[in-house]
Backbone as a ProteinNet text record, in pm:
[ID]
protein_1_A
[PRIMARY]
XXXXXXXXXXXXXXXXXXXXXXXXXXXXXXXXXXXXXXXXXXXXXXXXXXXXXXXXXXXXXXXXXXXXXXXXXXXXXXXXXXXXXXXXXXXXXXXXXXXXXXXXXXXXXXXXXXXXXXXXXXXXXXXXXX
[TERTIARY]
1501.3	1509.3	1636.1	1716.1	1812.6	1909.3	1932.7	2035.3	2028.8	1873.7	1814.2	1856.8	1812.5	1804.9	1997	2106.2	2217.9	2271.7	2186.4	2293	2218.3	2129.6	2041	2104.8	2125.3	2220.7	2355.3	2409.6	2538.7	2553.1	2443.6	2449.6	2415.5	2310.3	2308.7	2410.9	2518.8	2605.2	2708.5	2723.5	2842.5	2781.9	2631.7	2613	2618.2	2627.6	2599.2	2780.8	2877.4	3030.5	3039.6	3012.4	3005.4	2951.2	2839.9	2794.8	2870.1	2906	2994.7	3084.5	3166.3	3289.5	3247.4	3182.8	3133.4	3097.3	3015.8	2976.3	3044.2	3153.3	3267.3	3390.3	3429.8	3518.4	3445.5	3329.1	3278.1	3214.7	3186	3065.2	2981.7	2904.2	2812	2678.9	2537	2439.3	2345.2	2324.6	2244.8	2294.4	2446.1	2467.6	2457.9	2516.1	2508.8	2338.5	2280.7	2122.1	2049.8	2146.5	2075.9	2141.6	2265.7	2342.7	2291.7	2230.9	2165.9	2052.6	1938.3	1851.7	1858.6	1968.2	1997.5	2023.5	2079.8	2099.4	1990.8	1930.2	1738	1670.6	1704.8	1596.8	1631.9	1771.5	1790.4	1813.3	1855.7	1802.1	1668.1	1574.5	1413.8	1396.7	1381.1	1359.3	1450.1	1583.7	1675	1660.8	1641.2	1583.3	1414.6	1324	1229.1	1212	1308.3	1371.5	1457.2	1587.6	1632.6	1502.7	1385	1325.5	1214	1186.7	1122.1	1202	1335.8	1407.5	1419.1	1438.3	1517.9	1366.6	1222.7	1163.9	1027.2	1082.3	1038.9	1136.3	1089.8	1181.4	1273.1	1362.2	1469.8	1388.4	1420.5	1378	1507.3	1470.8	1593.2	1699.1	1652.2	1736.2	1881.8	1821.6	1906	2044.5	1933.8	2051.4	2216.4	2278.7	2375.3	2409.2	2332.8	2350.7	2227.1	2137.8	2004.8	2006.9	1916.4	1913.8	1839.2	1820.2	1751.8	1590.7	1605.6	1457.7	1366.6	1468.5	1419.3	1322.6	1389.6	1345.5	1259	1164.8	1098	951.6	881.6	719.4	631.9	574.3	421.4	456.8	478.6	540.1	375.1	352.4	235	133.3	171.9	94.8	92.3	105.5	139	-20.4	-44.9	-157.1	-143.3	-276	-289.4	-240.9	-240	-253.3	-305	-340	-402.9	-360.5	-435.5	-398.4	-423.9	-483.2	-493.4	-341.1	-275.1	-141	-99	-78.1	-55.3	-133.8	-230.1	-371.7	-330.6	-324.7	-313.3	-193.2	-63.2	82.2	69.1	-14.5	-70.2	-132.5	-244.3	-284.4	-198.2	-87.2	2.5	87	124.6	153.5	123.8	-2.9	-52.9	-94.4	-96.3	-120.1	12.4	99.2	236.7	298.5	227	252.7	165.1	60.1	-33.4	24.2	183.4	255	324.1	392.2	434.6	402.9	275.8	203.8	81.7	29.5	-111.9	-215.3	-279.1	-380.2	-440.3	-506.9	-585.9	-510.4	-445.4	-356	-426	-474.7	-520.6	-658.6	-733.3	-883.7	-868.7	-788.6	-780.9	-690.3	-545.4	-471.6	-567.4	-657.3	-720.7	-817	-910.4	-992.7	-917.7	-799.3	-718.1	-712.5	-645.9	-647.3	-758.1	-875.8	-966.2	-1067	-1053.9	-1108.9	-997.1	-835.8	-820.9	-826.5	-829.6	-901.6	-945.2	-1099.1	-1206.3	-1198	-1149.7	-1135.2	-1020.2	-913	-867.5	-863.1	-1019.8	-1065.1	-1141.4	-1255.6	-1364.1	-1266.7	-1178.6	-1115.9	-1032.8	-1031.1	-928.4	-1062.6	-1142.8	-1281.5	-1320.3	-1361.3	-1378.8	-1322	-1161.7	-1068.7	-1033.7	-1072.8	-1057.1	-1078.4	-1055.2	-1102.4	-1207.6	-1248.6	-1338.5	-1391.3
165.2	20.5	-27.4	58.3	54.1	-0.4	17.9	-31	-154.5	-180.5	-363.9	-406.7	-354.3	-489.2	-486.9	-438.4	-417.6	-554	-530.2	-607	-725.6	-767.5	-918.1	-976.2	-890.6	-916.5	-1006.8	-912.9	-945.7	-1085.8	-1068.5	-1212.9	-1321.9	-1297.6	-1390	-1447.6	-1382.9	-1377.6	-1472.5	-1409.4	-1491.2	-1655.1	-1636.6	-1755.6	-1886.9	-1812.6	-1887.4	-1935.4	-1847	-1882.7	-1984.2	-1969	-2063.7	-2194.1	-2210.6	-2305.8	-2400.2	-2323.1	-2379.1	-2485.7	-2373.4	-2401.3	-2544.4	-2510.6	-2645.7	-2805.9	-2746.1	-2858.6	-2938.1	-2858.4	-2902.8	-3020.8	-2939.8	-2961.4	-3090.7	-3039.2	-3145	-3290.6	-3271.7	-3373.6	-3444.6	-3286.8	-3366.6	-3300.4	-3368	-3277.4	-3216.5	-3264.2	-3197.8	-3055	-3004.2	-2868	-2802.1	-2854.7	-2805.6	-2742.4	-2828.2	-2813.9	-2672.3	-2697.6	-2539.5	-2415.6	-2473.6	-2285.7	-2292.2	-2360.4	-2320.9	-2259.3	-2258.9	-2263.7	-2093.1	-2091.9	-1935.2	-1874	-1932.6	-1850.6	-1786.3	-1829.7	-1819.8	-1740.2	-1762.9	-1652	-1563.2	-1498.6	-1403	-1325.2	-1413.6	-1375.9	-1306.4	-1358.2	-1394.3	-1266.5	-1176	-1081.3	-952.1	-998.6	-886.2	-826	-932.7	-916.5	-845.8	-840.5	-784.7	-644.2	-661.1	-457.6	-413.8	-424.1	-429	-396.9	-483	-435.9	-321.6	-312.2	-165.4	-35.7	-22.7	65.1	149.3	32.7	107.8	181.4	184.4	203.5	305	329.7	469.9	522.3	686.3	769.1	721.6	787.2	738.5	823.7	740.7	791.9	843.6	927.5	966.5	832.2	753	649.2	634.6	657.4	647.3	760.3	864.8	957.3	996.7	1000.1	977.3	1185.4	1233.6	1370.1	1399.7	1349	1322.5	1406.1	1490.9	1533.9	1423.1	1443.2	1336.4	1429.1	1512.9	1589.3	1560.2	1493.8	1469.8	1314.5	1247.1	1100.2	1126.6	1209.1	1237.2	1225.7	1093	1155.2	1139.9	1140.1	1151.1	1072.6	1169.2	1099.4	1123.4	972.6	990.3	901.7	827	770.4	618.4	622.5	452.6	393.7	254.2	191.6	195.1	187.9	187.1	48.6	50.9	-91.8	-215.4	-323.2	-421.9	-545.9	-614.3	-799.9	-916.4	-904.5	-939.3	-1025.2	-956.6	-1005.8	-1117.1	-1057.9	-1161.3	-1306.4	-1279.4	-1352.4	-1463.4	-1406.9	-1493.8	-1543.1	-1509	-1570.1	-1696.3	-1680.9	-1785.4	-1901.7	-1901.6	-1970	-2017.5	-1939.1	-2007.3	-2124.2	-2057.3	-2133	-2302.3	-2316	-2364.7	-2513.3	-2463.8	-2503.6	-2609.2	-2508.1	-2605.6	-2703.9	-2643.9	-2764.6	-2884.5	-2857.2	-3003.1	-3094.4	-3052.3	-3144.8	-3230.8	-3189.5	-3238.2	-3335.3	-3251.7	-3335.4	-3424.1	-3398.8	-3432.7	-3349.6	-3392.8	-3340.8	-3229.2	-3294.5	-3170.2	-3055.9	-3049.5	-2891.3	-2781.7	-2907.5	-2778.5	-2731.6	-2771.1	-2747.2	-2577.6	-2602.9	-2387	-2350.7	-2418.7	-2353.9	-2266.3	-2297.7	-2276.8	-2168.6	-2231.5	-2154.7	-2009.5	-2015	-1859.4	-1788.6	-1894.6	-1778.3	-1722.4	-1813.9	-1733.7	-1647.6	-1667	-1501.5	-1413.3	-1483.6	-1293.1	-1289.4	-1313.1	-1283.7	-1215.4	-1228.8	-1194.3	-1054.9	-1058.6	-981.1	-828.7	-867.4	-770	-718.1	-774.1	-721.3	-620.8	-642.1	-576	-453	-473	-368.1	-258.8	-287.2	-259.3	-174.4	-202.7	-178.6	-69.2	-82.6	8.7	151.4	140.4	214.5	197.5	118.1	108.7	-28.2	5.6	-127.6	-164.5	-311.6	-395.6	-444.7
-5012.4	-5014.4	-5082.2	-5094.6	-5213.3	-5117.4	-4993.5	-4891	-4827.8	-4817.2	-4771.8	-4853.3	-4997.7	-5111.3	-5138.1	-5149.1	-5112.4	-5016.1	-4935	-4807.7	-4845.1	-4868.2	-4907.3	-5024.4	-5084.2	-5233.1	-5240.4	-5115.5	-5032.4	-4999	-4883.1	-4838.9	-4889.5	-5007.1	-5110.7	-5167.7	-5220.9	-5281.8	-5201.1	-5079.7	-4982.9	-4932.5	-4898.9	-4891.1	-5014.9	-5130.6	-5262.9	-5300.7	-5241.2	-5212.4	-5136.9	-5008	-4921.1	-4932.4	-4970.3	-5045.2	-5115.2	-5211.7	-5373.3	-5256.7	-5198.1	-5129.4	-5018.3	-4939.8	-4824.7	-4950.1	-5018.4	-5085	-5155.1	-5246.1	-5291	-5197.4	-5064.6	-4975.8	-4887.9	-4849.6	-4760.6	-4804.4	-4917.3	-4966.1	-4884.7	-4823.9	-4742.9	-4786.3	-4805.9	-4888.7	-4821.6	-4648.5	-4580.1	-4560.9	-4511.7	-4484.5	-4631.4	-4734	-4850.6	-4875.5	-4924.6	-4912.6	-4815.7	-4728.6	-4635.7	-4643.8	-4723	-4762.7	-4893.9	-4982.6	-5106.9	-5041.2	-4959.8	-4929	-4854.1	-4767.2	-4753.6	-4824.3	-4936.5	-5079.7	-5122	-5146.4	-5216.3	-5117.5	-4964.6	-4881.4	-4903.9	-4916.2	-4967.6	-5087.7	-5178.2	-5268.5	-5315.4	-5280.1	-5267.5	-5243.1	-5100.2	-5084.5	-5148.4	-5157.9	-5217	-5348.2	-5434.7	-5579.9	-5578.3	-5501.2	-5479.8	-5443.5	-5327	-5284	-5365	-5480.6	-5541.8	-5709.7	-5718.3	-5836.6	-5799.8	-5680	-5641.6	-5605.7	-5542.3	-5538.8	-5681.3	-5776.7	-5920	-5967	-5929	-5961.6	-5854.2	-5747.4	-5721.8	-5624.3	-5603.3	-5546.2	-5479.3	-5476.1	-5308.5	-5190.7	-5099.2	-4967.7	-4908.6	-4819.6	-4717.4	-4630	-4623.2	-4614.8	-4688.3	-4804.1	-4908.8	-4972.1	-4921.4	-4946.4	-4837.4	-4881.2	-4757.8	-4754.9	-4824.3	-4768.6	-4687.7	-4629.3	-4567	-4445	-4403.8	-4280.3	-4166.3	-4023.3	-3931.3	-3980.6	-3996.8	-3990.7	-4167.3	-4240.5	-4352.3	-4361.9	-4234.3	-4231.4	-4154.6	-4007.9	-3972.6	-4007	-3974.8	-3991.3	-3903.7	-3947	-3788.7	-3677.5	-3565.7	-3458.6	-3322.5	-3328.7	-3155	-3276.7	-3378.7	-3447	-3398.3	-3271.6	-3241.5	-3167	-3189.6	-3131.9	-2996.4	-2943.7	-2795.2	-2742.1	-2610.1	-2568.7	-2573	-2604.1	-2594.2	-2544.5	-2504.7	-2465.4	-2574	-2698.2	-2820.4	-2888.1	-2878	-2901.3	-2832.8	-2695.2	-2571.8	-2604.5	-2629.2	-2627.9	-2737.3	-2848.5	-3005.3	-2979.5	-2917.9	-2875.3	-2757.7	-2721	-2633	-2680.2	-2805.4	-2880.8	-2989.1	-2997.2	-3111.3	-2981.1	-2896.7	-2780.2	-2753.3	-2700.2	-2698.7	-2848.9	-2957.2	-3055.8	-3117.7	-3045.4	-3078.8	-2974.4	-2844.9	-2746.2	-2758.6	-2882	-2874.9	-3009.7	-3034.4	-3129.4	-3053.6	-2923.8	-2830.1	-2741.8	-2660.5	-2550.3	-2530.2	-2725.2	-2734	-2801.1	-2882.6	-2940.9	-2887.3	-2713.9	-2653.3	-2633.7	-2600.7	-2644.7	-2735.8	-2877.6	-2996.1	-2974.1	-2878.5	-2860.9	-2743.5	-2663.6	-2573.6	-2705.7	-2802.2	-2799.1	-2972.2	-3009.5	-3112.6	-3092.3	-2960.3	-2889.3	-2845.5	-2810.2	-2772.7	-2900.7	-3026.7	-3122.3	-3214.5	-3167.2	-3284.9	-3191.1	-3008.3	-2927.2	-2959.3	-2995.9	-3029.7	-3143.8	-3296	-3369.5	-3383.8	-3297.1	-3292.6	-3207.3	-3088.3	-2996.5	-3085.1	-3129.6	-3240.8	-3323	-3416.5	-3526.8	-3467.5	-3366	-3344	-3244	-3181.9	-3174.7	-3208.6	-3347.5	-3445	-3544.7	-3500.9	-3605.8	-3535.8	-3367.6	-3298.5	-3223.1	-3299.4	-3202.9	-3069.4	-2992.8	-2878.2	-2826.8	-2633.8	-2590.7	-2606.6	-2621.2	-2596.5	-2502.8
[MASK]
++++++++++++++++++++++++++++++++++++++++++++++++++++++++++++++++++++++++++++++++++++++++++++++++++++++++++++++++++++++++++++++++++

C-alpha cells in the first residue's frame, strides 16, 4: 500500500499547489473551493494507506526486487455469473431518472433494487443460482 498511499500523497500535494496558485491568481471561489476539495479526497485516502503501510508487512507490490510468482494467489477464485448486478444497476437507474422525469420512476426504480437485494443475498447465501 506503500505505492497508492505515495501517489495520493502526490496528488494531494499538487492539487493543494494548484489551488494556492488558481486561488491566488484567479480570485474566483467556486474553482478554488473544488481544488481544496481534491485536496482532501486525496489526502483522505492517502494518509489512511500511508498509516497502514508503515504498519504491516510489505507486500510484493512493494518490493521492486519482487518476482511475478511472488504476487501470485489463488487463481479460479472468481464468482459465477449472475443478473443481480445488472438488476440493482437498473434500480439505481431508474431511481435517478425519477429526479428528472417524476416521482413514479422511484416506485420499479426501488422495486428493482430491493429484488436484487434480495435476489443477491439469498444467492450469495446459497452459492448459486436462484
Amino acid at each position: 500500500m506503500r505505492v497508492e498511499a505515495k501517489l495520493l500523497l502526490g496528488l494531494g500535494v499538487f492539487f493543494g499547489v494548484m489551488c494556492a496558485v488558481y486561488w491566488n491568481w484567479s480570485l474566483e471561489n467556486a474553482g478554488g473551493v473544488m481544488m481544496f476539495a481534491g485536496m482532501l479526497l486525496c489526502f483522505l485516502p492517502g494518509g489512511y494507506y500511508y498509516f497502514w503501510s508503515r504498519r504491516m508487512k510489505a507486500r510484493p507490490e512493494d518490493d521492486p526486487q519482487a518476482t511475478p510468482a511472488q504476487g501470485a494467489g489463488v487463481v479460479g477464485a472468481f464468482p459465477g455469473t449472475s443478473i443481480w448486478p445488472f438488476t440493482l444497476g437498473m434500480g439505481a437507474f431508474f431511481s435517478v431518472l425519477a429526479l428528472v422525469f417524476g416521482i413514479w420512476f422511484l416506485v420499479p426504480g426501488l422495486g428493482l433494487v430491493f429484488w436484487a437485494v434480495l435476489g443477491g443475498t439469498s444467492e450469495g447465501r446459497r452459492g448459486g443460482r436462484v
